[in-house]
C-alpha positions as CSV (number, residue, x, y, z in Angstrom):
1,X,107.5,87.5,102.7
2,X,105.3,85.5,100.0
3,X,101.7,85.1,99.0
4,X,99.7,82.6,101.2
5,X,97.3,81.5,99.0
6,X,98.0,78.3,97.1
7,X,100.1,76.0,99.4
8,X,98.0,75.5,102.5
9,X,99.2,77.8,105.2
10,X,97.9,80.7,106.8
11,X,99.5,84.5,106.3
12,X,100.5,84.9,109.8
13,X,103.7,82.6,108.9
14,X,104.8,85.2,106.4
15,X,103.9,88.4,107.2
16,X,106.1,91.8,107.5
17,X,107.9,91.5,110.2
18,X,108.3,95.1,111.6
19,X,110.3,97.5,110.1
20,X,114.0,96.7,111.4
21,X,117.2,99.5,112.1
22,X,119.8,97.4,109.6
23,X,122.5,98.5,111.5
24,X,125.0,96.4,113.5
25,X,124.7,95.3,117.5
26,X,125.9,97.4,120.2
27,X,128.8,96.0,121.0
28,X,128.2,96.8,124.9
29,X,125.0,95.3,124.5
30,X,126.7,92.2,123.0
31,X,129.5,92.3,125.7
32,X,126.5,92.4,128.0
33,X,124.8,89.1,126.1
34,X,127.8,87.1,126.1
35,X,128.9,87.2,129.7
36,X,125.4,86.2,130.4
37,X,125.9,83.0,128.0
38,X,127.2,80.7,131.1
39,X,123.5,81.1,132.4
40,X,121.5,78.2,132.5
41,X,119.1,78.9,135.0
42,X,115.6,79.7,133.8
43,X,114.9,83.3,133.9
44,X,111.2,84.0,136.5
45,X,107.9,84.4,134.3
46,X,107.7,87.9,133.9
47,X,111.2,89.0,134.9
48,X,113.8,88.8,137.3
49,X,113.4,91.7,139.8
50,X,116.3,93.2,138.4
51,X,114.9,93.4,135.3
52,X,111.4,94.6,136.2
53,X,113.7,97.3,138.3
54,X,115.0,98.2,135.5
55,X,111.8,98.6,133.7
56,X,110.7,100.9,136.1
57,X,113.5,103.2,135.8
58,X,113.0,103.7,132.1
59,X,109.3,104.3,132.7
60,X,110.4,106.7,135.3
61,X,112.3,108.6,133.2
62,X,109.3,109.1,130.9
63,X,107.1,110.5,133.9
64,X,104.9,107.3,133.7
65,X,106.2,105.6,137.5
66,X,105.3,102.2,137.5
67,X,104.1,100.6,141.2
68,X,105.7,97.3,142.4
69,X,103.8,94.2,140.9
70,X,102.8,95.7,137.7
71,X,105.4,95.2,134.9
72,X,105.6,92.3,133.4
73,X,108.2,90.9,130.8
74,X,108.4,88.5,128.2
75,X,110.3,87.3,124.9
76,X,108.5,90.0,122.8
77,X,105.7,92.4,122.5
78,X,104.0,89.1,120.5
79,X,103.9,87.3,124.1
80,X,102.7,90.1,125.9
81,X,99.3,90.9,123.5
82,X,98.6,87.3,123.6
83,X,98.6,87.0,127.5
84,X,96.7,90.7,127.9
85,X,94.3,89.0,124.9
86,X,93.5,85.8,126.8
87,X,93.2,87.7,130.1
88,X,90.9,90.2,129.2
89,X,88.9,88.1,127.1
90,X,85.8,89.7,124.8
91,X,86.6,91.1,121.1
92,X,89.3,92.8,120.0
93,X,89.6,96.8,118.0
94,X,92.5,97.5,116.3
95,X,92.7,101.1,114.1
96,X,92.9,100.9,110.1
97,X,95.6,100.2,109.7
98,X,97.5,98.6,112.6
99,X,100.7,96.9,112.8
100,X,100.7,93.5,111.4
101,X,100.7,91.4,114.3
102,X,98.3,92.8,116.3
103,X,95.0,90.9,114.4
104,X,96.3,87.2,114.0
105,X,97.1,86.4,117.7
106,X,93.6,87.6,118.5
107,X,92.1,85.3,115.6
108,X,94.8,82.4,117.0
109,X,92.9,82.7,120.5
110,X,89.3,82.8,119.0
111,X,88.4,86.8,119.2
112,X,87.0,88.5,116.8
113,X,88.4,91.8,115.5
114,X,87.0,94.9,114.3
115,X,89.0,97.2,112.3
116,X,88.1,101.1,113.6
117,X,89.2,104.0,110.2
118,X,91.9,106.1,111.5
119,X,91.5,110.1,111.6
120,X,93.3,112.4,109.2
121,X,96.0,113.6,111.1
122,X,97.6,110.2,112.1
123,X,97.4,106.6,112.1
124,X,97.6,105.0,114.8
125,X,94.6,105.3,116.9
126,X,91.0,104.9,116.0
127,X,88.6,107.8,115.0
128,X,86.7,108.5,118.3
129,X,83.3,108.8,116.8
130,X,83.9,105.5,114.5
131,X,85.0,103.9,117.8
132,X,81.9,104.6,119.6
133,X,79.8,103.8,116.6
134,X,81.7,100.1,116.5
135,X,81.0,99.9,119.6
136,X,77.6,100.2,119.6
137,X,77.3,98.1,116.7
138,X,79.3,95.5,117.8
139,X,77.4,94.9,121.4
140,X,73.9,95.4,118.8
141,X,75.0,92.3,117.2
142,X,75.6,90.2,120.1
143,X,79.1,90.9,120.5
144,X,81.6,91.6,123.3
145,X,84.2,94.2,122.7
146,X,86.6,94.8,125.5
147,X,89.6,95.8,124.2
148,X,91.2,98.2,122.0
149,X,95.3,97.9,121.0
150,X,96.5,101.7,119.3
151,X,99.8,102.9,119.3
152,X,100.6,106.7,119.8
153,X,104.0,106.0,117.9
154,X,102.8,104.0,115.0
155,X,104.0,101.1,112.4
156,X,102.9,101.4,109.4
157,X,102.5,105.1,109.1
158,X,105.0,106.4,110.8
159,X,103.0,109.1,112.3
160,X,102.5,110.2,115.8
161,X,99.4,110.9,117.3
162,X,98.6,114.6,118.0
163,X,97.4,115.0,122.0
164,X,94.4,116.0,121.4
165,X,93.1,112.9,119.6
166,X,94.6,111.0,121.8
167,X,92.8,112.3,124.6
168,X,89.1,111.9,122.4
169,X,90.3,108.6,121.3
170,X,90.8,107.7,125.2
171,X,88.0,109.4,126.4
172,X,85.9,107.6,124.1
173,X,87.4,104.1,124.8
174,X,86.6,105.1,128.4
175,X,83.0,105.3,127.8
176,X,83.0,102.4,126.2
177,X,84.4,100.4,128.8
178,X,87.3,99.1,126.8
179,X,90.7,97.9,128.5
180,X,93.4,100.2,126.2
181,X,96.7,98.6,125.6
182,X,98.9,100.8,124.2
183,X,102.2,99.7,122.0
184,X,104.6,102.5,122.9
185,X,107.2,100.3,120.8
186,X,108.6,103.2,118.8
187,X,108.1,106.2,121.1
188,X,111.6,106.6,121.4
189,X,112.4,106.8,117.9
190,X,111.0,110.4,117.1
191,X,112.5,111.9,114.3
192,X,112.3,115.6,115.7
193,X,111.8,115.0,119.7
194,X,111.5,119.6,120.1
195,X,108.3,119.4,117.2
196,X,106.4,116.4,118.1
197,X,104.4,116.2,121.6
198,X,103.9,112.2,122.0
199,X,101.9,111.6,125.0
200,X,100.9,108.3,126.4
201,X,97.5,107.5,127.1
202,X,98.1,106.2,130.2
203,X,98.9,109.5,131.4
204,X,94.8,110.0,130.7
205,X,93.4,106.9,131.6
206,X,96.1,105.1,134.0
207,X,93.3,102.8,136.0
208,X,92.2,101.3,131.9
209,X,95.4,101.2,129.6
210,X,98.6,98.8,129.8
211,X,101.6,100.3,127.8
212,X,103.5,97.5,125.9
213,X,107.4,98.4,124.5
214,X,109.1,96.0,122.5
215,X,112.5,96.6,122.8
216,X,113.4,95.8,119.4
217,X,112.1,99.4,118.4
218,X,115.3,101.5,120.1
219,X,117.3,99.3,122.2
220,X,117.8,95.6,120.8
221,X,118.1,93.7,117.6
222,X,114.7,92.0,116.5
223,X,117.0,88.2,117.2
224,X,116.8,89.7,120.7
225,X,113.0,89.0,121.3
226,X,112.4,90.9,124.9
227,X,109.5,93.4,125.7
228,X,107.9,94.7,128.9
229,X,104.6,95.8,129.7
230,X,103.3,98.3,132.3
231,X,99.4,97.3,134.1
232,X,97.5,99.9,136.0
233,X,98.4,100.1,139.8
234,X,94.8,99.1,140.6
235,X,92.9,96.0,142.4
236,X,92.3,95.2,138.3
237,X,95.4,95.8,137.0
238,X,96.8,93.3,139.7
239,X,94.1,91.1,139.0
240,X,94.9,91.4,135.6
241,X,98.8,91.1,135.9
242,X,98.4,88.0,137.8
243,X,96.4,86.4,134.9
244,X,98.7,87.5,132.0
245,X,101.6,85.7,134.1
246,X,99.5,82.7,134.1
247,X,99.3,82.7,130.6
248,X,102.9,83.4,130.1
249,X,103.4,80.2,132.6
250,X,101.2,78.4,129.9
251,X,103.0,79.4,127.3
252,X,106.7,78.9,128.6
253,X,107.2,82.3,127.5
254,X,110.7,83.2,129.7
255,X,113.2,85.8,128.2
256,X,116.6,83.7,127.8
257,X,118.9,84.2,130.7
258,X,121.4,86.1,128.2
259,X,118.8,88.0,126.3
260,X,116.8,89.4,129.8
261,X,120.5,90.6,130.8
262,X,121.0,92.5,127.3
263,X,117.1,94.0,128.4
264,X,118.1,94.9,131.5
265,X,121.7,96.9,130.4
266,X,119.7,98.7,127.2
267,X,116.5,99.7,129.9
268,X,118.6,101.0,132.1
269,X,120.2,103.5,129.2
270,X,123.7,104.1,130.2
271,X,125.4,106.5,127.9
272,X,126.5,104.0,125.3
273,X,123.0,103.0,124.2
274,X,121.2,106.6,124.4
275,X,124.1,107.4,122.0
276,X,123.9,104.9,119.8
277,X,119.7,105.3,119.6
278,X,120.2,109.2,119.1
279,X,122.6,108.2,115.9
280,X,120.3,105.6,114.5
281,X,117.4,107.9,114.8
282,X,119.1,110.7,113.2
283,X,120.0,108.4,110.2
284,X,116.3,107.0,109.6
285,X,114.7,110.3,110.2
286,X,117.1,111.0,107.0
287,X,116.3,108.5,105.3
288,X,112.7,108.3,106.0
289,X,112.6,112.2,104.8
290,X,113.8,110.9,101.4
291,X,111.8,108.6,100.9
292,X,109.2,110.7,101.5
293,X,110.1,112.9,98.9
294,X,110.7,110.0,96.2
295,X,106.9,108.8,96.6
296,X,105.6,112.2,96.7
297,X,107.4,113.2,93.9
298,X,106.0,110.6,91.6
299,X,102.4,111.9,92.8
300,X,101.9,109.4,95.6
301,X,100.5,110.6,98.7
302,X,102.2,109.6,102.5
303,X,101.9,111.8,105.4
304,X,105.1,112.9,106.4
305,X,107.0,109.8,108.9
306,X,107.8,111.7,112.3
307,X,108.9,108.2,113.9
308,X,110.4,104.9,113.5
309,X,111.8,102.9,110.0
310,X,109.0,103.0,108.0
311,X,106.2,105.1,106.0
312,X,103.0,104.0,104.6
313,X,102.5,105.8,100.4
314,X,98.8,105.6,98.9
315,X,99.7,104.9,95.5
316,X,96.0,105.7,94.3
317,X,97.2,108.3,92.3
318,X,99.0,106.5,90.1
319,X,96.3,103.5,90.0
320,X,96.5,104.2,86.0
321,X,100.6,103.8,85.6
322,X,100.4,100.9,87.8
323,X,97.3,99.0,86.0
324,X,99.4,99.2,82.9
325,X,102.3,97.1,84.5
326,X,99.4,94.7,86.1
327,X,98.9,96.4,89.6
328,X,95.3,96.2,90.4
329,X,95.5,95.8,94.0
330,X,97.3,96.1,97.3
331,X,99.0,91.9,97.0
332,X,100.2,93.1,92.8
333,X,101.5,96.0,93.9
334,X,103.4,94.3,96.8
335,X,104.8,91.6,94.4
336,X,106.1,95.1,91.9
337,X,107.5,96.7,94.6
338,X,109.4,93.9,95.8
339,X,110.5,93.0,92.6
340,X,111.7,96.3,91.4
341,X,112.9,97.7,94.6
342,X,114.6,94.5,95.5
343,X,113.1,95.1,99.4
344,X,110.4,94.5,100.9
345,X,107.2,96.6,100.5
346,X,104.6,94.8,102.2
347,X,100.8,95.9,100.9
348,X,98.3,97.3,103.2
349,X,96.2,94.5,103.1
350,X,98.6,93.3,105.4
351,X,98.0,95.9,107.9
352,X,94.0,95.4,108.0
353,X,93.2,98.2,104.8
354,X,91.3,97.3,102.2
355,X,92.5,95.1,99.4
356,X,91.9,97.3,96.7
357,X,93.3,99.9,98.3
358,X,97.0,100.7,96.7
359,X,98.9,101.6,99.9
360,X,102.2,100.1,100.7
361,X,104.5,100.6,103.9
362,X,108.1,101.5,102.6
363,X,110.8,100.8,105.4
364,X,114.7,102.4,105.8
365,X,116.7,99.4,107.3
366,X,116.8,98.4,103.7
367,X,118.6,101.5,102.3
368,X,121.6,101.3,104.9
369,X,123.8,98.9,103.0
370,X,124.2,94.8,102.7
371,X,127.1,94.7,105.5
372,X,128.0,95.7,108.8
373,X,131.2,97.5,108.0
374,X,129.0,99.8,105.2
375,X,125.8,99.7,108.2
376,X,128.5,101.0,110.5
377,X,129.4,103.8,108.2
378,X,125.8,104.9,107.9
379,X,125.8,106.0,111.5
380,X,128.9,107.7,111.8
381,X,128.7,109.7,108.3
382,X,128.0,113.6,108.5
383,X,125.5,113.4,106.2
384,X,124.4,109.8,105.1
385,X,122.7,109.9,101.7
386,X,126.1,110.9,100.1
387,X,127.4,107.8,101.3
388,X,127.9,105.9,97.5
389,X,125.9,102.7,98.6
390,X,123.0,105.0,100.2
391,X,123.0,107.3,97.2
392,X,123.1,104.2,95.5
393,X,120.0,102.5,96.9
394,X,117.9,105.8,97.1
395,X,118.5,106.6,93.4
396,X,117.1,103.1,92.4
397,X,113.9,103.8,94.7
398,X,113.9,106.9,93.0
399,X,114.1,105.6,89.7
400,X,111.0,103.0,90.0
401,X,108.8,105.8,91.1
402,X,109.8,108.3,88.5
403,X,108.8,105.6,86.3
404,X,105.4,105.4,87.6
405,X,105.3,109.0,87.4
406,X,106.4,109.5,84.1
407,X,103.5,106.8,82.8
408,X,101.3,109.0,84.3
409,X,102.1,112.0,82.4
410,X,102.2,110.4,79.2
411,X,98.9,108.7,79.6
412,X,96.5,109.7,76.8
413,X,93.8,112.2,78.0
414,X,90.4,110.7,78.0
């Protein structure tokens, strides 16, 4: 990750990735891969039925049954938003902020998109008023909008949506005529599954919303690239799973032989992989807690992470501390945090908020250790932030912002 300004290319090239587990491969699920290596055959556009079955199941398992002919898989949840995006067509609303590659492959096809503020309580999911009054605004203008991307489970902020935003942020997407797609990429990654409700909003809308999971969020390494998508069992959703294989025929965009097998094992969740996605959830939730409490501390603001790698600090609070080190705005206070954390810390203005905005998006994979054999360790450890190379990592975090805090309290009064 780099600036993108002086040497002719565009930011999509080096963006944040998203936030990855640091931890080693399954080993079943690379036993899997590797007997599938011999495999030279392409693999179907959109899946092998074996796959799609497979698919299925795990949606089954969630209570969101999915009818014959309307999953659809593909090497990443990258591939799948551009095929829904070319198939549906119109402009594009994403929340403030949203994960990172949702807005570029809209701009790569020619949409426009319109970032909707976020409530309160969550990121995630636009504001149901703001969304109407986008709406309105957008289709006043001349425009088109047709489809709105949200996540209920949600990179950067970690947060999960509460139901009952969810269901006013449907409602209103419903009367707006918008086609929701819904990246459910980390809603198996909850950090306390007994104290968070995560619903889907297909389970409120299931003739308007396609659920996208990239598997790379609980089941396979991000070198893995596999995702599936669920369509509405309608005469549109067939409609519109029939175009998005088209574009996925366009686009060459087949899983590898060896990789769809690997997708296939890890969606069908024998006991080796739930226990293995139990473990690394434990450890980030851990992590992610203590994090937390090093921005806080330091008189940052973050609402507390309740899923996935990752939270998202407002550093607004010490704007002062940070303007005396050179920090003026969300790319400066990137280029600090890097520096001094010695990991990435991607600005907001990478996740569509404001560029004078100090927020940042602070991810765990980092903290876990530089090697497999001390990654392994992580995961097997009774409690992992006594481990010396975690303690290790998380004292340095702690240190930078402890600095930032401590310029703050010395700052002269005015």
């Amino acid at each position: 990750m780099r600036r993108t300004d002086p040497e002719g290319h565009g930011p999509v090239r080096y963006g944040p990735p998203p936030p990855c587990d640091g931890l080693p491969v399954l080993p079943e699920a690379a036993a899997v891969l590797a007997a599938a290596a011999g495999r030279g055959e392409d693999e179907p556009v959109g899946g092998a039925p074996v796959l799609l079955d497979a698919a299925h199941g795990y949606w089954e398992r969630r209570g969101l049954p999915a009818g014959t002919g309307r999953v659809a898989a593909a090497p990443g949840a990258n591939a799948l938003l551009v095929a829904l995006t070319a198939a549906l067509g119109g402009d594009v609303l994403v929340p403030r902020p949203c994960a990172a590659w949702w807005a570029p492959y809209a701009r790569l096809l020619g949409r426009p998109v319109f970032h909707v503020p976020t409530p309160a309580e969550s990121g995630g999911l636009p504001d149901p008023f703001a969304l109407l009054e986008t709406v309105r605004r957008v289709r006043a203008e001349g425009g088109d909008p047709r489809l709105l991307v949200l996540s209920v489970a949600d990179d950067p902020t970690g947060t999960v949506a509460p139901p009952d935003l969810l269901h006013e942020a449907a409602l209103a997407a419903a009367d707006a005529g918008l086609h929701v797609v819904s990246d459910e990429t980390w809603r198996d990654t909850l950090h306390d599954p007994r104290a968070t409700v995560l619903l889907s909003p297909t389970e409120m809308l299931p003739e308007a919303v396609t659920v996208v999971t990239d598997l790379a969020g609980a089941l396979l390494p991000a070198g893995w690239p596999a995702a599936v998508a669920r369509l509405p069992d309608t005469p549109g959703g067939r409609r519109l799973h029939a175009r998005v294989l088209d574009v996925l025929t366009a686009l060459g965009a087949r899983l590898a032989p060896p990789v769809a097998a690997a997708a296939g094992y890890v969606l069908a969740e024998p006991e080796a992989v739930t226990a293995r996605r139990s473990a690394a959830v434990r450890l980030h939730a851990r992590l992610a807690a203590a994090l937390h409490t090093a921005v806080t501390g330091a008189g940052a603001t973050a609402r507390p992470p309740q899923a996935g790698r990752q939270l998202y600090a407002d550093l607004a609070p010490l704007r002062d501390a940070l303007a005396a080190r050179g920090v003026g705005d969300a790319q400066e206070l990137e280029d600090h945090l890097t520096a001094r954390l010695g990991m990435p810390a991607p600005g907001g203005h990478r996740f569509g908020d404001d560029l004078p905005a100090l927020r940042v998006r602070l991810s765990t994979g980092p903290l876990t250790g530089a090697t497999d054999a001390l990654r392994a360790r992580c995961l097997t450890a009774p409690d992992p932030l006594e481990l010396p190379h975690v303690h290790d990592a998380l004292t340095a975090v702690q240190s930078v912002f402890d600095d930032l805090r401590d310029a703050r309290r010395w700052e002269p009064l005015r």
